[in-house]
C-alpha positions as CSV (number, residue, x, y, z in Angstrom):
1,X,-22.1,-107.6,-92.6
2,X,-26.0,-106.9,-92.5
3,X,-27.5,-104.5,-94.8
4,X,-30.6,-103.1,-93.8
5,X,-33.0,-102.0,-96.8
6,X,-35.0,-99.1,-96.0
7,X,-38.2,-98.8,-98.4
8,X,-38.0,-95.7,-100.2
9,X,-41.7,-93.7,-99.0
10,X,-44.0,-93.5,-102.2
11,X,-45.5,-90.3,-102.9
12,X,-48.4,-92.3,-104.7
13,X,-47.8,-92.1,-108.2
14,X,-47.2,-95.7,-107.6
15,X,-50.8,-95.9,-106.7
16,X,-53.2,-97.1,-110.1
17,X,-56.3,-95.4,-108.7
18,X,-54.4,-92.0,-108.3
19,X,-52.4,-92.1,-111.2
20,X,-55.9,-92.6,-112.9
21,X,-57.2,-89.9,-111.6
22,X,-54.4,-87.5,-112.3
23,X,-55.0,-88.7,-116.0
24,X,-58.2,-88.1,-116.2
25,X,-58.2,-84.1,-114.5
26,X,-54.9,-83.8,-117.0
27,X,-57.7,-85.0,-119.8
28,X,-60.3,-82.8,-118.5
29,X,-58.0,-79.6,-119.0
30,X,-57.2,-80.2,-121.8
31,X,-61.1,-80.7,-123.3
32,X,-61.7,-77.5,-121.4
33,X,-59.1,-75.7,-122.9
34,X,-59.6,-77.3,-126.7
35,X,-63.3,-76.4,-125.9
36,X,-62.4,-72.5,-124.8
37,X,-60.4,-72.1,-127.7
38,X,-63.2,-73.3,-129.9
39,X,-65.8,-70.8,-128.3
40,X,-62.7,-67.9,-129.4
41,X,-62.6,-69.2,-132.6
42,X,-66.5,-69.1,-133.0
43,X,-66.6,-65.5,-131.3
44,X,-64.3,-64.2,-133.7
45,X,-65.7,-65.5,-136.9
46,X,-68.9,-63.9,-135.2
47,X,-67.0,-60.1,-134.5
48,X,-65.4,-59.9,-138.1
49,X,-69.5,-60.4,-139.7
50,X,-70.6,-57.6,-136.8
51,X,-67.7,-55.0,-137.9
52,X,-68.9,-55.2,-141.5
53,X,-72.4,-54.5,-140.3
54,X,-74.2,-51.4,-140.5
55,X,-74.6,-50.6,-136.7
56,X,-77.9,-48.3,-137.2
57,X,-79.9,-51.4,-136.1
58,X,-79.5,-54.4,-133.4
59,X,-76.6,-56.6,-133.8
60,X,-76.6,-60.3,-133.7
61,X,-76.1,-61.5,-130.3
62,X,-72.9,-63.1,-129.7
63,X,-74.5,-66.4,-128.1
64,X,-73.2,-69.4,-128.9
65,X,-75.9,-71.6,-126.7
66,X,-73.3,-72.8,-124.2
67,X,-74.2,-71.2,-121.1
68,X,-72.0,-71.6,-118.2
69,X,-70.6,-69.2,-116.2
70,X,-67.2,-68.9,-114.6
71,X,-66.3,-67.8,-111.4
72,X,-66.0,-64.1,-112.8
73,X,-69.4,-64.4,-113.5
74,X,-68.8,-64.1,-117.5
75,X,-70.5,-66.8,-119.7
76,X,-67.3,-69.5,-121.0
77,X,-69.8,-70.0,-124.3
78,X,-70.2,-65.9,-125.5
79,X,-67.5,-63.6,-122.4
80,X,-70.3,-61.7,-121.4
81,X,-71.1,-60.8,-118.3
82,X,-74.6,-61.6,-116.9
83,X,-75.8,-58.0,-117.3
84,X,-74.7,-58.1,-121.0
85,X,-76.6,-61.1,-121.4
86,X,-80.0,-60.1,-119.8
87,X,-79.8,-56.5,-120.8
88,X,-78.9,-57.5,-124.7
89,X,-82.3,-57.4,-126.4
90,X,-82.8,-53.8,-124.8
91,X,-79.6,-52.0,-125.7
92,X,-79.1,-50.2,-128.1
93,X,-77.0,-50.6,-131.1
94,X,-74.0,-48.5,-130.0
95,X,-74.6,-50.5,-126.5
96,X,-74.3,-53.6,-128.3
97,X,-71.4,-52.8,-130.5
98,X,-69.7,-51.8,-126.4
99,X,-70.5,-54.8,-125.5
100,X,-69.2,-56.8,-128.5
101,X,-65.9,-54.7,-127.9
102,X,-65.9,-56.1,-124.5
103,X,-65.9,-59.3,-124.9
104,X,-63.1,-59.1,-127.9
105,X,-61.0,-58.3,-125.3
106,X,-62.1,-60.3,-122.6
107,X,-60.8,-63.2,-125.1
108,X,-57.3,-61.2,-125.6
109,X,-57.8,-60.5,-129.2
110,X,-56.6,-56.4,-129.6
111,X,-56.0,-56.2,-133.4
112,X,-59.6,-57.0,-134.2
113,X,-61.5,-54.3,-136.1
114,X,-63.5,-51.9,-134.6
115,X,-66.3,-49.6,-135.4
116,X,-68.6,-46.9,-134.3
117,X,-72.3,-46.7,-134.6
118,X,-72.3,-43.2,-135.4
C-alpha cells in the first residue's frame, strides 16, 4: 500500500525573514507603548505642580520637547492639540488651566485634581 504525503501549506511563520520582522513590529509596540506611558508619567508629575499653582499668572507649558503628532492631530510628547500648542503663549491663565484639563483627560486620568483660576 502507497501512502501519499501531502505537505502541509505554511502560512510563513516558518519563514526567518518574516518571523524577524513580526519580532521586530512586536518590539516596536512595545517601545512605543513603554515610551507613551513615560510621556503620562511625565505629564502627571507636571499637572500635580500646576494644581498647586496660583493660576493668576501663565502656567508652565506642558511640553515635554517630543513633538510628534498622531493621526488625531494631538502631540504623543504633551496631548495637545495643535491649536493648544500654537495658541499657548497667548492664552490666558484660565485658558491654560482648560487646556491642562484637556489633556488630563485625553491621557485617561479622571481623579486628578482640579482647580479654577478664579
Amino acid at each position: 500500500m502507497d501512502i501519499n504525503i501531502i505537505p502541509a501549506q505554511s502560512d510563513g511563520s516558518d519563514n526567518p525573514a518574516k518571523r524577524a520582522g513580526q519580532d521586530k513590529q512586536q518590539a516596536q509596540a512595545s517601545q512605543d507603548t513603554a515610551e507613551l506611558s513615560i510621556h503620562r508619567q511625565i505629564i502627571l508629575k507636571r499637572w500635580l505642580l500646576v494644581s498647586k499653582m496660583d493660576a493668576s499668572g501663565p502656567l508652565p507649558s506642558p511640553c515635554v520637547s517630543i513633538c510628534l503628532t498622531n493621526e488625531e492631530n494631538i502631540c504623543t510628547g504633551c496631548f495637545r492639540r495643535i491649536d493648544e500648542i500654537a495658541g499657548w503663549a497667548s492664552f490666558s491663565p484660565r485658558h491654560q488651566l482648560q487646556v491642562w484639563n484637556n489633556l488630563i483627560k485625553r491621557i485617561g486620568i479622571t481623579s486628578a485634581p482640579c482647580h479654577s483660576a478664579d
